[in-house]
C-alpha positions as CSV (number, residue, x, y, z in Angstrom):
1,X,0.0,0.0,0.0
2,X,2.8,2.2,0.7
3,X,6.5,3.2,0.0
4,X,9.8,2.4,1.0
5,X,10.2,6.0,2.1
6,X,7.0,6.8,3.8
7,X,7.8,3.9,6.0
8,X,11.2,5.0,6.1
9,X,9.8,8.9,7.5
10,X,7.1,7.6,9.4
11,X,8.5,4.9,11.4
12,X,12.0,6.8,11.9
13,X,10.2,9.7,13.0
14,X,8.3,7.8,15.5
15,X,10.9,6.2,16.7
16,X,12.9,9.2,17.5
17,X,9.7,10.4,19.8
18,X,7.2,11.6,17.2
19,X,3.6,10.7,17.0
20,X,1.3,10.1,14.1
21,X,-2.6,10.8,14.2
22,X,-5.0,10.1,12.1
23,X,-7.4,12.5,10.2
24,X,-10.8,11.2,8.1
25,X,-12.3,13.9,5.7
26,X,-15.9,12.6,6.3
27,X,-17.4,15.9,4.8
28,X,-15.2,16.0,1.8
29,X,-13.7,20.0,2.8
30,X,-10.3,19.0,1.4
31,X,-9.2,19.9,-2.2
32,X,-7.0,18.2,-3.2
33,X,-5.4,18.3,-6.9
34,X,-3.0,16.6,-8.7
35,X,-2.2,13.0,-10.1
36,X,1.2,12.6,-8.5
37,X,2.2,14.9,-6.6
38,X,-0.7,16.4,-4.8
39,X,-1.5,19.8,-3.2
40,X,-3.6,19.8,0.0
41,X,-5.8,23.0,0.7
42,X,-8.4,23.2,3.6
43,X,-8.7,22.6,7.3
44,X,-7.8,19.7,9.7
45,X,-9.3,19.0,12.8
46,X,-9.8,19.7,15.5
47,X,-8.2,16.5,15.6
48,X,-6.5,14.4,19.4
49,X,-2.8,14.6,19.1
50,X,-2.8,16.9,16.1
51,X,-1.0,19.4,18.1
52,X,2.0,17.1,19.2
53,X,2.2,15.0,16.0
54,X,5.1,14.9,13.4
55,X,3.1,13.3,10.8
56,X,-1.0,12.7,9.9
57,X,-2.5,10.1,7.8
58,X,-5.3,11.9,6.0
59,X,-8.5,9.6,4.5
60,X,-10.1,11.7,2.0
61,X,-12.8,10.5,-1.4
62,X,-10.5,7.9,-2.5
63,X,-7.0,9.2,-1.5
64,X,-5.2,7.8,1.7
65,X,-2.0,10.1,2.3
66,X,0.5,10.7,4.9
67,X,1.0,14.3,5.9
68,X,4.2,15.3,7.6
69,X,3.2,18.3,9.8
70,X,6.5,20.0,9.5
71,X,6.0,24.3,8.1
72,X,2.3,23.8,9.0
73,X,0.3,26.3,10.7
74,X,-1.5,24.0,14.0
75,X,-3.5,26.0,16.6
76,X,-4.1,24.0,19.5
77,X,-7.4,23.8,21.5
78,X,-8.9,22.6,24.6
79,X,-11.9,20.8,24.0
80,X,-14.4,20.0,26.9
81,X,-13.4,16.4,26.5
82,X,-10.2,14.4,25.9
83,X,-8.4,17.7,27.5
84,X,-5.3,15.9,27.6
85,X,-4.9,14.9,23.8
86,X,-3.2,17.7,22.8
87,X,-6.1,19.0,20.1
88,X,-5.5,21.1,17.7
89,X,-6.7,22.0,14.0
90,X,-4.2,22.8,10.5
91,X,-4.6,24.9,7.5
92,X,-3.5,23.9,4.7
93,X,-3.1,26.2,1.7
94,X,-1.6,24.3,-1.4
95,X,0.2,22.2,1.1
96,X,2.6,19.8,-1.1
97,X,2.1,16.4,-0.7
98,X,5.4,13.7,-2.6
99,X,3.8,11.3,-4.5
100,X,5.9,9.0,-2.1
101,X,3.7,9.5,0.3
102,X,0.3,8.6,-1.3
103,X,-0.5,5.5,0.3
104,X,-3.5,4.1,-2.3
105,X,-5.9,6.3,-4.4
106,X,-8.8,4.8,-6.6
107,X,-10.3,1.5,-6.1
108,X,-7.2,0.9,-3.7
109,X,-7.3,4.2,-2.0
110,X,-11.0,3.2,-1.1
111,X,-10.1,-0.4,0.3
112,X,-7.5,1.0,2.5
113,X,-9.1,3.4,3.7
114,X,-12.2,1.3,4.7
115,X,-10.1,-0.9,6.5
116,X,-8.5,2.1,8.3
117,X,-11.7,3.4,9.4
118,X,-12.7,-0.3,10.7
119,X,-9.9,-0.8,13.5
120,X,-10.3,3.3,14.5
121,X,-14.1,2.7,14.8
122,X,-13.7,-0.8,16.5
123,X,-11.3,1.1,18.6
124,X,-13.5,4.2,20.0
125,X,-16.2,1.1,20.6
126,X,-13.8,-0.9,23.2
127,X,-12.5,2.1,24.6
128,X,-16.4,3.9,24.6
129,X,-17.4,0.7,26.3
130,X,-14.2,0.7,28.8
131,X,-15.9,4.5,29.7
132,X,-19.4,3.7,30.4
133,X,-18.5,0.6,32.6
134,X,-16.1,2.9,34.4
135,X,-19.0,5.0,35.1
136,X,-20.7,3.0,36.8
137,X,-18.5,1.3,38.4
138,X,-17.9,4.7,40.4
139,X,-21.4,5.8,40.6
140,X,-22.1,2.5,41.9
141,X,-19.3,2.7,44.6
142,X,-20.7,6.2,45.2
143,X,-24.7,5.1,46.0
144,X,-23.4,2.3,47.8
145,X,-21.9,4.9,50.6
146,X,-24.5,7.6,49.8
147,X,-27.3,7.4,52.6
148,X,-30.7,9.0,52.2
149,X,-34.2,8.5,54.2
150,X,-32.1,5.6,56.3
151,X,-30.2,3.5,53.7
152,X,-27.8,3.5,51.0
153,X,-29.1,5.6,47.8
154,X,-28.0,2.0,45.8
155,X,-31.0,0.3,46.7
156,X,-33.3,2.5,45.6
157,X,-35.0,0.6,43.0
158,X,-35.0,3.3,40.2
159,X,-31.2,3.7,40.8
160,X,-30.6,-0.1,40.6
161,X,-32.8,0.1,37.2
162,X,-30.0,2.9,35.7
163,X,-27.0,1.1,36.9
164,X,-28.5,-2.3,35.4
165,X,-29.7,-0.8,32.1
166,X,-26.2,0.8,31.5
167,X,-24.1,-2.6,32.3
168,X,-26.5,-4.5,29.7
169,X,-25.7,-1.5,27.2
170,X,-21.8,-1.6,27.9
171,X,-22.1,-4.9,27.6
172,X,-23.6,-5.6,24.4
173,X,-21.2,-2.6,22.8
174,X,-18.2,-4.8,24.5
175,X,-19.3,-7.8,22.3
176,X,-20.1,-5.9,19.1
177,X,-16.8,-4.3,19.2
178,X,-14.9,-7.4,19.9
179,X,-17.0,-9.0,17.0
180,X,-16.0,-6.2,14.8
181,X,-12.1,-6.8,15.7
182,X,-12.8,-11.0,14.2
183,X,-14.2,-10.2,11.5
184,X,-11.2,-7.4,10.7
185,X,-8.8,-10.1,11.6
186,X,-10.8,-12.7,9.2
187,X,-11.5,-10.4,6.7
188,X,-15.0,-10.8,6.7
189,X,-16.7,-9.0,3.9
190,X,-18.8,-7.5,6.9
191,X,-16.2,-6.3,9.0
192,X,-16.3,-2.4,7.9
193,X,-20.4,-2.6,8.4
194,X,-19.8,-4.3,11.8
195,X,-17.3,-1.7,12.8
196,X,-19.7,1.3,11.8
197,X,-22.4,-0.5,14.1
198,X,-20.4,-1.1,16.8
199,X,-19.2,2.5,17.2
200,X,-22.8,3.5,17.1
201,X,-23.6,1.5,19.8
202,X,-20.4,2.3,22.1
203,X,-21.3,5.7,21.4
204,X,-25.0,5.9,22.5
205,X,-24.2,3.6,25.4
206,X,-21.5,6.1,26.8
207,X,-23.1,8.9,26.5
208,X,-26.4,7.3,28.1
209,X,-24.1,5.6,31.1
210,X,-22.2,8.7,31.4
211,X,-25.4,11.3,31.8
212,X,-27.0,8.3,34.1
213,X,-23.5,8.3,36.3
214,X,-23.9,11.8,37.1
215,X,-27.9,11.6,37.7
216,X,-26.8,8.7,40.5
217,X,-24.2,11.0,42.3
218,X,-26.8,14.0,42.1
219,X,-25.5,17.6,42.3
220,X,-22.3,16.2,43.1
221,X,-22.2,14.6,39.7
222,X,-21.4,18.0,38.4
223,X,-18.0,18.7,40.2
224,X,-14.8,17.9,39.5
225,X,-14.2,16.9,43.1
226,X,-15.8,13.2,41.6
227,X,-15.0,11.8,38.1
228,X,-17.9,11.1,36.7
229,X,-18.5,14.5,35.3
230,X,-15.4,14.4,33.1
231,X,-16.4,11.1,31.6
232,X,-19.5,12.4,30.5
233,X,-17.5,15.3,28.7
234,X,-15.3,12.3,27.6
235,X,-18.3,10.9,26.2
236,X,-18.4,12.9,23.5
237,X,-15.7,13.0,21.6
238,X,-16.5,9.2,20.8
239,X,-19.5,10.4,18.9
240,X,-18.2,13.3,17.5
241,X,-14.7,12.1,16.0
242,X,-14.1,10.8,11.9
243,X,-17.2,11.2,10.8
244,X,-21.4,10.3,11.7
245,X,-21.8,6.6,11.5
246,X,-26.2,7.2,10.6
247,X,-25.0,10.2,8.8
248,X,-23.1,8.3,6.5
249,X,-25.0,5.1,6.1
250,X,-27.8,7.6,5.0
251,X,-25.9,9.1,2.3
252,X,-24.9,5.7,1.1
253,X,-28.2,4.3,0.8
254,X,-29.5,7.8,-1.5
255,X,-26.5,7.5,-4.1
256,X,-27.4,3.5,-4.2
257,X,-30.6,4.0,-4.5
C-alpha cells in the first residue's frame, strides 16, 4: 500500500519520539489536486494529538496520504473532553504532498481506507465501552456509601434500574466491538459494516451511562471533586470524532438507491 520511504519517515520519526494521528475527511472540505504529486488546501481538525504529532495520515474520497506536519500552521485547542490529547486544527493552503507519500488512491485508496476506518471505529467502541463501565463502576461505589431516608441511595429501586440498564448496554457494545475486531482479523466482507455498528452503539451507550452516572451522584455529579463529570465530557468525543456513522450510512443508501 505504501512506499519504502513513507515507512522509512514515518516509522524513523516515531521512533525518534514523534507521533502520528490520524485524520478522516468525512465531509469531503479537502481539495485536493493533482495526479502525483498532490496539493492539499483546507482545514484539519480539530483532531486528538494533532498538536503534538510529526506526521497525519489523511483519508479523504478515495486518496489515503500521509502528511508530515513540519511548516504547517497548528492551533491547539482545549476541547471540553479528551483535554489531555493535545487538540489542535491545520490549515492547509496548497500544502505539497510527494507522490511518495500517497499510500493508495482509486479503487485501492478506497479499500485501504475502509479498513482504516474499521480498527479506529472498533477502537473508539472498546474504549467507549471501557468508559461507560467505568462509570458506573464509580457511581455505583458512590450510591453504595451515599445514605438518604435511612439507607444507601443504591438500593433504591430506580437507581438499581439505571446502573443495570447501563451494564446490559456496555455490555452488548463490549461484544459488538470485539466481533467487529474477528471479523477485521478474518477479513470478513462484513467487518467495515460491523465496525460502523459497533461505534454506534459504544457511542450511544456512553453517552447514556455517562449522563446516568452523574444523575446517581446528584449535584455532586457535576463537580470535579468526583470523576464522573469528566467522563461524560469524555463521552463525547466518541461520537463526534471521523465522521457520523447514521449520517453516512444515509448518504450511502441515497446514491445506491
Amino acid at each position: 500500500m505504501g512506499s519504502a520511504a513513507v515507512k522509512q519517515a514515518v516509522f524513523g520519526s516515531l521512533g525518534g519520539g514523534g507521533l502520528a494521528c490520524f485524520a478522516h475527511d468525512s465531509r469531503g472540505t479537502l481539495e485536493v489536486d493533482g495526479s502525483g504529486e498532490l496539493r492539499v488546501s483546507g482545514k484539519l481538525g480539530p483532531l486528538p494529538a494533532l498538536a503534538t504529532a510529526s506526521h497525519v495520515l489523511v483519508a479523504t474520497g478515495d486518496l489515503l496520504f500521509v502528511l508530515p506536519t513540519d511548516g504547517i500552521a497548528r492551533t491547539p485547542i482545549t476541547p471540553s473532553g479528551w483535554r489531555a490529547a493535545k487538540w489542535a486544527t491545520a490549515t492547509l493552503t496548497a500544502h505539497k504532498i510527494p507522490a511518495d507519500f500517497v499510500l493508495a488512491r482509486g479503487d485501492a485508496g478506497r479499500a485501504a481506507i475502509a479498513e482504516v476506518l474499521s480498527w479506529v471505529r472498533t477502537s473508539l467502541a472498546a474504549r467507549a465501552a471501557g468508559v461507560a463501565t467505568g462509570a458506573m463502576e464509580h457511581a455505583q461505589k458512590y450510591a453504595a456509601e451515599r445514605v438518604q431516608f435511612g439507607q444507601p441511595i443504591g438500593q433504591f429501586e430506580s437507581l438499581i434500574r439505571l446502573h443495570d440498564d447501563a451494564l446490559t448496554g456496555a455490555s452488548a457494545a463490549r461484544l459488538m466491538a470485539l466481533y467487529a475486531a474477528w471479523a477485521i482479523d478474518r477479513r470478513h466482507p462484513g467487518a467495515h459494516d460491523a465496525a460502523s455498528r459497533a461505534r454506534v452503539i459504544a457511542g450511544d451507550v456512553v453517552a447514556k451511562a455517562t449522563v446516568d452516572a452523574v444523575q446517581i451522584f446528584g449535584g455532586y455529579g457535576f463537580v470535579n471533586d468526583y470523576p464522573v463529570e469528566k467522563l461524560m465530557r469524555d463521552a463525547r468525543a466518541f461520537e463526534a470524532l471521523y465522521g457520523d456513522e447514521r449520517l453516512g450510512r444515509v448518504l450511502a443508501a441515497k446514491r445506491s438507491a
